[in-house]
C-alpha positions in Angstrom: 0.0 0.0 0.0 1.3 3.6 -0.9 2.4 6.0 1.5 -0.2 8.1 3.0 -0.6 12.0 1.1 -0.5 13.5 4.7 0.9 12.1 7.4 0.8 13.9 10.9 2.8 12.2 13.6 2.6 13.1 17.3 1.7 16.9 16.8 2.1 19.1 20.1 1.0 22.7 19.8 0.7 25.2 22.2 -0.3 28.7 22.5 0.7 31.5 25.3 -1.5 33.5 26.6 -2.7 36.0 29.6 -3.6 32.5 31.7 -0.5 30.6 30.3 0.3 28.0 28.0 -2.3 26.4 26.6 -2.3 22.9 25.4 -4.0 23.5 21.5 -3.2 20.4 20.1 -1.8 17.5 22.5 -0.1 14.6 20.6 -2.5 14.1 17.5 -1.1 11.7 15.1 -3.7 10.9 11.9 -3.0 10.7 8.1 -5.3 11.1 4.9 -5.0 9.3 1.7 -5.0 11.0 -2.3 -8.6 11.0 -3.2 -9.9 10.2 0.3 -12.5 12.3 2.4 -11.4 12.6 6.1 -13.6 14.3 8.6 -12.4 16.0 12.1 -15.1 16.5 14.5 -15.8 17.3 18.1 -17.2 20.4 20.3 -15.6 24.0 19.6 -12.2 23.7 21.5 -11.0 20.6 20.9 -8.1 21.6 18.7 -9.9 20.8 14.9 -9.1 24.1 13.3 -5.7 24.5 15.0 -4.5 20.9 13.9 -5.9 22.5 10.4 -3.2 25.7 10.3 -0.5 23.8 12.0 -0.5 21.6 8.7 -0.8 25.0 6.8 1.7 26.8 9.1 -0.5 29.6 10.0 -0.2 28.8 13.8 0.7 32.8 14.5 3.7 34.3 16.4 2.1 33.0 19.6 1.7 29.4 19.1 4.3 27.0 19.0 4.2 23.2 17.4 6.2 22.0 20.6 6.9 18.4 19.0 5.9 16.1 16.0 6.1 16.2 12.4 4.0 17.1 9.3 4.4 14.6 6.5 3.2 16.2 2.9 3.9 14.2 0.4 7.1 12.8 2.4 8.7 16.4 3.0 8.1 17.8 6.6 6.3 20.9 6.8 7.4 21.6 10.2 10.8 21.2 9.4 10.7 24.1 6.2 11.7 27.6 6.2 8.9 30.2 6.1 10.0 30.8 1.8 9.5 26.8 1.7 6.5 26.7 3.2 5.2 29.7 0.9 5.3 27.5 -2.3 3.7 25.0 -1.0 0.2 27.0 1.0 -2.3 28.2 -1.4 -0.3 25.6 -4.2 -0.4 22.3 -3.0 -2.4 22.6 -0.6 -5.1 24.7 0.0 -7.6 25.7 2.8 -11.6 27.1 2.7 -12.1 29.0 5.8 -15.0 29.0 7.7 -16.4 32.9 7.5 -15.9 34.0 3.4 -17.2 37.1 4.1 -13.8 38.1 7.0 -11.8 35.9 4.7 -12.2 37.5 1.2 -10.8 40.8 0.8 -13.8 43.5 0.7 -11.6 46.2 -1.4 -10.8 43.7 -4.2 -12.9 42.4 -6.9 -13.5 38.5 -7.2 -11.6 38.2 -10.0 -8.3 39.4 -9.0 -9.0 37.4 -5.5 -9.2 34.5 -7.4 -6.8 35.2 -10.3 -4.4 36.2 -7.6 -2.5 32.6 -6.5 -2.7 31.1 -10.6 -0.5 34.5 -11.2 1.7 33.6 -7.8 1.9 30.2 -8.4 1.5 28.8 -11.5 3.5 31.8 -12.9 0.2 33.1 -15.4 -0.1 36.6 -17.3 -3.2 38.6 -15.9 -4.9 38.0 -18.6 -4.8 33.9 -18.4 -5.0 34.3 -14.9 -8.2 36.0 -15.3 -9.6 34.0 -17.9 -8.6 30.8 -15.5 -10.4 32.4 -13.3 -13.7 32.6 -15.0 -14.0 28.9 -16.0 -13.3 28.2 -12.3 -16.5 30.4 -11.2 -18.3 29.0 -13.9 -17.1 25.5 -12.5 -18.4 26.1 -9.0 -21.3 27.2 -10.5 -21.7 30.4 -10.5 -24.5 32.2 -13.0 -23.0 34.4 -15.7 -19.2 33.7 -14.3 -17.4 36.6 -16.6 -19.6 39.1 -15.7 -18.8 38.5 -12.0 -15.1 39.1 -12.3 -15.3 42.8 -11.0 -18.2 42.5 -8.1 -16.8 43.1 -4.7 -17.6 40.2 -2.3 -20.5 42.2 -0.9 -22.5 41.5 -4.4 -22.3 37.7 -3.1 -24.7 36.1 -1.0 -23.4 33.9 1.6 -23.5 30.7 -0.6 -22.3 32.6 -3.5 -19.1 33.6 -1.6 -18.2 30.3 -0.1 -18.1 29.1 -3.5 -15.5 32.0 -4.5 -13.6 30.3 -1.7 -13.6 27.0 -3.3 -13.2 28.5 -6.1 -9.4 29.7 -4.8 -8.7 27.1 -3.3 -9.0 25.1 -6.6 -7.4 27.7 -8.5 -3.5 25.8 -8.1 -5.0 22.2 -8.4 -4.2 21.3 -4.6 -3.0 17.9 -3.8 -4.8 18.3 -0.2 -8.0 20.9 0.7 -8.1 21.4 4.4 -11.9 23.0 4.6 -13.1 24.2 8.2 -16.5 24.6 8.9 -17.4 25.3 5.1 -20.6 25.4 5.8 -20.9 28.2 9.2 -24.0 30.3 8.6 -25.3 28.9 5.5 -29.5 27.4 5.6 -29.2 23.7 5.5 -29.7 23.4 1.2 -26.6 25.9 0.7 -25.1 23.7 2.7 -26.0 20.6 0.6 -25.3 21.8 -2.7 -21.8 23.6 -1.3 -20.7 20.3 0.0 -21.5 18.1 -2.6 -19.8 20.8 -4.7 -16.6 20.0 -3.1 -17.3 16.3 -3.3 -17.7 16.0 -6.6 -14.4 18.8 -7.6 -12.4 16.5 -5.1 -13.2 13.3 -7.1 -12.5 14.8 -10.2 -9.0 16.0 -9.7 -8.4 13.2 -7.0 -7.3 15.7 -4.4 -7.5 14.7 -0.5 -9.8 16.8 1.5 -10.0 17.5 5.4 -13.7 18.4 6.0 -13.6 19.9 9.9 -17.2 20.2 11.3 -19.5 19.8 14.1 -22.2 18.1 11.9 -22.4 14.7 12.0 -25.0 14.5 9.2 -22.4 15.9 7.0 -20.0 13.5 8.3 -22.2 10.3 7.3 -22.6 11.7 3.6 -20.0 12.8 3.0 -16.7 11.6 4.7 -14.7 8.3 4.0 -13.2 8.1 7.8 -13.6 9.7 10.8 -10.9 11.1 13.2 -13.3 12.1 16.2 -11.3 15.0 18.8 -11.4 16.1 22.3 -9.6 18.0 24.7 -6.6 18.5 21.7 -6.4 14.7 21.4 -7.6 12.2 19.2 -10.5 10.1 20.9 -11.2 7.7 18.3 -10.4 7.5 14.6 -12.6 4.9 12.5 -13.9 4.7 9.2 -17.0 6.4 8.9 -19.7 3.2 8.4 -17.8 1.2 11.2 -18.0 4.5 13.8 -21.8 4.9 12.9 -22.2 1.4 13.3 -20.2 0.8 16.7 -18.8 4.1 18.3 -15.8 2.9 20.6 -15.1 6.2 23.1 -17.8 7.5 25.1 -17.4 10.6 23.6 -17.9 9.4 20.6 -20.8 7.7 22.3 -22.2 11.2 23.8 -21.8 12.6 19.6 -23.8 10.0 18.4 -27.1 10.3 21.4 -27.3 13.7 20.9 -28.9 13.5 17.0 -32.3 14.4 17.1 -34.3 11.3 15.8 -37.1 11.2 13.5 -38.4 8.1 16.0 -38.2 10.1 19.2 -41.0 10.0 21.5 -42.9 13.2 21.6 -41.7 15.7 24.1 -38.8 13.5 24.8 -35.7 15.4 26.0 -33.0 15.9 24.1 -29.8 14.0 24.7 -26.9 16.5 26.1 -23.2 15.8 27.1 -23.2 16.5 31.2 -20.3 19.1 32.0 -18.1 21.4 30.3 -15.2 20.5 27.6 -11.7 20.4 29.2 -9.5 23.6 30.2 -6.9 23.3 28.1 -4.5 25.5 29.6 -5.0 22.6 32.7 -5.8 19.6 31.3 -5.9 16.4 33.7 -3.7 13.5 33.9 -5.9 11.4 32.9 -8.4 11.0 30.3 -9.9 14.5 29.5 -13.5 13.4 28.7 -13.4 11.7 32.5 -15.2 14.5 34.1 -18.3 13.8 32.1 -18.3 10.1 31.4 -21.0 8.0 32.8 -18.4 5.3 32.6 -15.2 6.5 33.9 -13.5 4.4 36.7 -10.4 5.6 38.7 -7.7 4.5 36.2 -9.6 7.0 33.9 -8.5 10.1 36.1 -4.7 8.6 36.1 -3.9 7.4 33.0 -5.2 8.7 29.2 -7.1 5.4 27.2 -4.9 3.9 24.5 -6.9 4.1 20.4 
């Protein structure tokens, strides 16, 4: 079997801040295949989106990747200068951010936005930069693609935006897309026709794609294995008909009970998670979810579970 496309190994990152050093990401290892689907999901705060720009190196002057490596393609990111790692973000690999409207540039038109990284990269006049970058509106399916070139992103509904995104993070043909939260803000059928938008352009250039959300609907449609995260650790990592089938961690477990079902009796109470998610700039010895598991026993509290 080939080597994996991205390979993370043992990835610590922390953060400093006003109440110390906070434990981000705590020892993740996980790996995605070319052509393969993998979702990351857990509650807000378990280290999904920071795992996300530590593979893009966009931790920020105050975080630190303390340990670990970053396997793209066999190089290691972690280990590449700042000029290194340049040529490869944006190129190779790409990442849709969750908000497009605080991630687009309001003072530039589409076009150059997404003409921008084919001129960068792939070393394109304006003019084939900006003729690239109408088929790729077009491609995401957006009406009338030319005429669209010079609106400001505040012509763009919110659907209409997120597919700009996608539409720059296509624009280099990435080897990996890393999106997070795609789908933030949007009425559930944006949301449909944005993800199975990015299915579908995935398949066709066989790219990898890291789909971070809370949603496990989305994650059932549309994801080929599942890493699930908590505390800034992986919990459990499955594919994603064997975690449906038989969730392993309680967390997991807790994810899973707290869908809404179609077959629920009337006035039934929803299913909730007891407790708060872990501080991370004090994280226990033990197993994070502890505190809140029904099933935790003493070695819980001393010792973190093994996969």
């Amino acid at each position: 079997m080939s080597e994996p496309l991205l390979r993370v190994e043992d990835l610590c990152v922390s953060f400093r801040t006003d109440s110390g050093i906070v434990r981000a990401v705590d020892c993740v290892s996980l790996h995605v295949n070319q052509g393969e689907t993998l979702a990351i999901v857990g509650e807000s705060g378990s280290g999904k989106s920071v795992t996300a720009l530590s593979i893009m190196g966009l931790v920020g002057d105050s975080g630190k990747i303390n340990q670990g490596r970053i396997l793209f393609d066999g190089v290691d990111l972690v280990a590449l200068r700042e000029s290194a790692m340049r040529k490869i973000r944006g190129n190779r690999i790409a990442m849709i951010f969750q908000e497009p409207m605080s991630s687009l540039n309001p003072v530039l038109t589409i076009g150059k936005q997404v003409a921008e990284p084919i001129w960068l990269h792939r070393k394109k006049s304006w003019t084939q930069a900006y003729a690239e970058a109408a088929e790729l509106l077009a491609k995401v399916r957006i009406p009338d693609a030319r005429s669209r070139l010079d609106d400001y992103p505040h012509h763009f509904s919110g659907g209409m935006r997120q597919r700009v995104m996608i539409a720059m993070a296509l624009a280099c043909q990435p080897k990996l897309i890393i999106a997070d939260e795609p789908t933030t803000a949007l009425d559930v059928t944006v949301q449909a026709q944005i993800l199975a938008l990015l299915k579908d352009l995935t398949r066709e250039t066989n790219a990898a794609l890291i789909l971070i959300t809370h949603d496990l609907g989305v994650v059932a449609r549309y994801a080929d294995r599942v890493a699930v995260m908590y505390g800034g650790r992986i919990a459990e990592t499955a594919s994603a008909a064997d975690l449906y089938a038989n969730p392993r961690h309680p967390y997991t477990v807790g994810l899973m009970r707290s869908i809404p079902s179609l077959t629920s009796d009337a006035g039934s109470r929803l299913y909730a998670i007891r407790g708060q998610p872990p501080d991370l700039a004090n994280l226990p010895t033990g197993c994070a979810f502890a505190p809140r598991c029904e099933w935790a026993k003493d070695i819980c509290l001393r010792s973190p579970p093994s996969l």
